[in-house]
C-alpha beads as a LAMMPS data file, in Angstrom:
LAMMPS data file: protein, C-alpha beads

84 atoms
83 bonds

1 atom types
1 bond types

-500.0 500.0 xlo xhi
-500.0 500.0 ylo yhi
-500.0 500.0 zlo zhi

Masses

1 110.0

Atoms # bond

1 1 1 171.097 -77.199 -167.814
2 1 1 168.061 -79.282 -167.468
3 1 1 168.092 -79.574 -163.998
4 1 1 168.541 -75.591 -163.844
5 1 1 165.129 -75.307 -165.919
6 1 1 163.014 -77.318 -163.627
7 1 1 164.457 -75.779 -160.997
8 1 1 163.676 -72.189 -162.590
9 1 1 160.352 -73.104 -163.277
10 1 1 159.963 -74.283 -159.644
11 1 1 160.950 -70.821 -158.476
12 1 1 158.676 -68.828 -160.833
13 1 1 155.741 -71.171 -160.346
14 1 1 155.993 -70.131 -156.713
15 1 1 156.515 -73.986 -155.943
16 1 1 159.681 -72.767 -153.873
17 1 1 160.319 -69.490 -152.581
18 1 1 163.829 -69.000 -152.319
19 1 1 167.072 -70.587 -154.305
20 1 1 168.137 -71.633 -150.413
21 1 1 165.057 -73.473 -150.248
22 1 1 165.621 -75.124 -153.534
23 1 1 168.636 -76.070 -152.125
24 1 1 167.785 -77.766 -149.202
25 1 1 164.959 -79.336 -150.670
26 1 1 167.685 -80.889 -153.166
27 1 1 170.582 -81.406 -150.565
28 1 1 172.668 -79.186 -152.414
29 1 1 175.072 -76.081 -151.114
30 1 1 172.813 -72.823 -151.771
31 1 1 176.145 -71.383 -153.427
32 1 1 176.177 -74.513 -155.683
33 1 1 172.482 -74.081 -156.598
34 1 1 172.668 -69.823 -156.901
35 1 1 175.879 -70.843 -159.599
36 1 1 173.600 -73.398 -161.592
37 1 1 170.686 -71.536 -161.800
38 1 1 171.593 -68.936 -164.450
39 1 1 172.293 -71.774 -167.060
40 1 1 168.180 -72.338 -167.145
41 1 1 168.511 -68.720 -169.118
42 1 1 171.262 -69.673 -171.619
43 1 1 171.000 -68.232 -175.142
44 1 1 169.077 -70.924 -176.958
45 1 1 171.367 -71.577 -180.005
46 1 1 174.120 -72.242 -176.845
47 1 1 171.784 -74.474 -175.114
48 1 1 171.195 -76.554 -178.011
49 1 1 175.330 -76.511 -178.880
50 1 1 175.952 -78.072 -175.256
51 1 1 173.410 -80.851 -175.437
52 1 1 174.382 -81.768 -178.815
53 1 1 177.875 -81.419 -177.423
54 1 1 178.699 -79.299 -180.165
55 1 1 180.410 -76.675 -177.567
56 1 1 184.286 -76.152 -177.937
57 1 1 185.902 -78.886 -175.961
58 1 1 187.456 -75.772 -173.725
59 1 1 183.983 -74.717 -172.925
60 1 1 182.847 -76.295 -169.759
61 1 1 180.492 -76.060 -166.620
62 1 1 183.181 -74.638 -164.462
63 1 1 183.885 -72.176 -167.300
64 1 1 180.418 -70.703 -167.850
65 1 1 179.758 -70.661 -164.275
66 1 1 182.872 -69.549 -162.942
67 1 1 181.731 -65.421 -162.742
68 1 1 178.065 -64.607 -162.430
69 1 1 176.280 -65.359 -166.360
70 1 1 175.186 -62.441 -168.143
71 1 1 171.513 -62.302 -168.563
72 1 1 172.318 -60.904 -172.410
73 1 1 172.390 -63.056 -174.981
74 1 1 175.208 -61.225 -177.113
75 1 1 177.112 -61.266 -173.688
76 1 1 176.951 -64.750 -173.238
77 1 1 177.718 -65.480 -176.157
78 1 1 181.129 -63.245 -176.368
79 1 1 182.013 -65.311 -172.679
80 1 1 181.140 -69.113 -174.860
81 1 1 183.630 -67.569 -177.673
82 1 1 186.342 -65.942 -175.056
83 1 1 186.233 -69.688 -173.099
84 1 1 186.137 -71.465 -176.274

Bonds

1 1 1 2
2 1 2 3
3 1 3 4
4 1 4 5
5 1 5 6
6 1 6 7
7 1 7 8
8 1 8 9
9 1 9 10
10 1 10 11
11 1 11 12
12 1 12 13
13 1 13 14
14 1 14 15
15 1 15 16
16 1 16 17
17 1 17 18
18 1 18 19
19 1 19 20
20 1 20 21
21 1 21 22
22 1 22 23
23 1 23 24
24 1 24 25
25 1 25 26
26 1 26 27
27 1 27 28
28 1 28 29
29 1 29 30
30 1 30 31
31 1 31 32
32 1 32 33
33 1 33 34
34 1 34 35
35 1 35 36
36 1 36 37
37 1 37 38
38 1 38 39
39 1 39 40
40 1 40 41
41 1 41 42
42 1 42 43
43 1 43 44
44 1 44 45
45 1 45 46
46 1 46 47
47 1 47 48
48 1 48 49
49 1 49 50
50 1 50 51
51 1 51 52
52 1 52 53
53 1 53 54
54 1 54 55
55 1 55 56
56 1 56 57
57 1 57 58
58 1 58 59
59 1 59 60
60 1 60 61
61 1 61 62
62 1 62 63
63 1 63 64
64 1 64 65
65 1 65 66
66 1 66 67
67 1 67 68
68 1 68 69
69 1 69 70
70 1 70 71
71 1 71 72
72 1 72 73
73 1 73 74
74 1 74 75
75 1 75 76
76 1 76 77
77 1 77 78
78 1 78 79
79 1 79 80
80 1 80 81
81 1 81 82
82 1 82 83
83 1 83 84
């Protein structure tokens, strides 16, 4: 999730242009990166149960990025709860 907010911030700074150019500037797959990115735009009170790995032990990065993230909160949250 960290990595997704610098590289979020890179993109709306202007500091890249495109997520494919994030990814080749970071040797990834652009699929990998596009997947990723999303998580920079988690709910906060999610964010803050992953990196205090408070998350339910079902709930993991394959999980939450296996189908595109919803950019609502309440959404997000009802996919954390349905994967949890």
């Amino acid at each position: 999730m960290a990595l997704a907010r610098v590289w979020a911030t890179q993109l709306e700074s202007g500091e890249v242009s495109s997520v494919k150019e994030l990814a080749r500037q970071n040797g990834l797959c652009h699929n990998y990166t596009a997947r990723l990115l999303p998580l920079a735009y988690l709910a906060p009170d999610l964010t803050e149960a992953v990196l205090q790995g408070a998350q339910p032990r079902s709930v993991s990065l394959a999980g939450l990025t296996a189908q595109p993230l919803p950019w609502d909160w309440s959404e997000q949250r009802r996919r954390f709860a349905a994967i949890g």
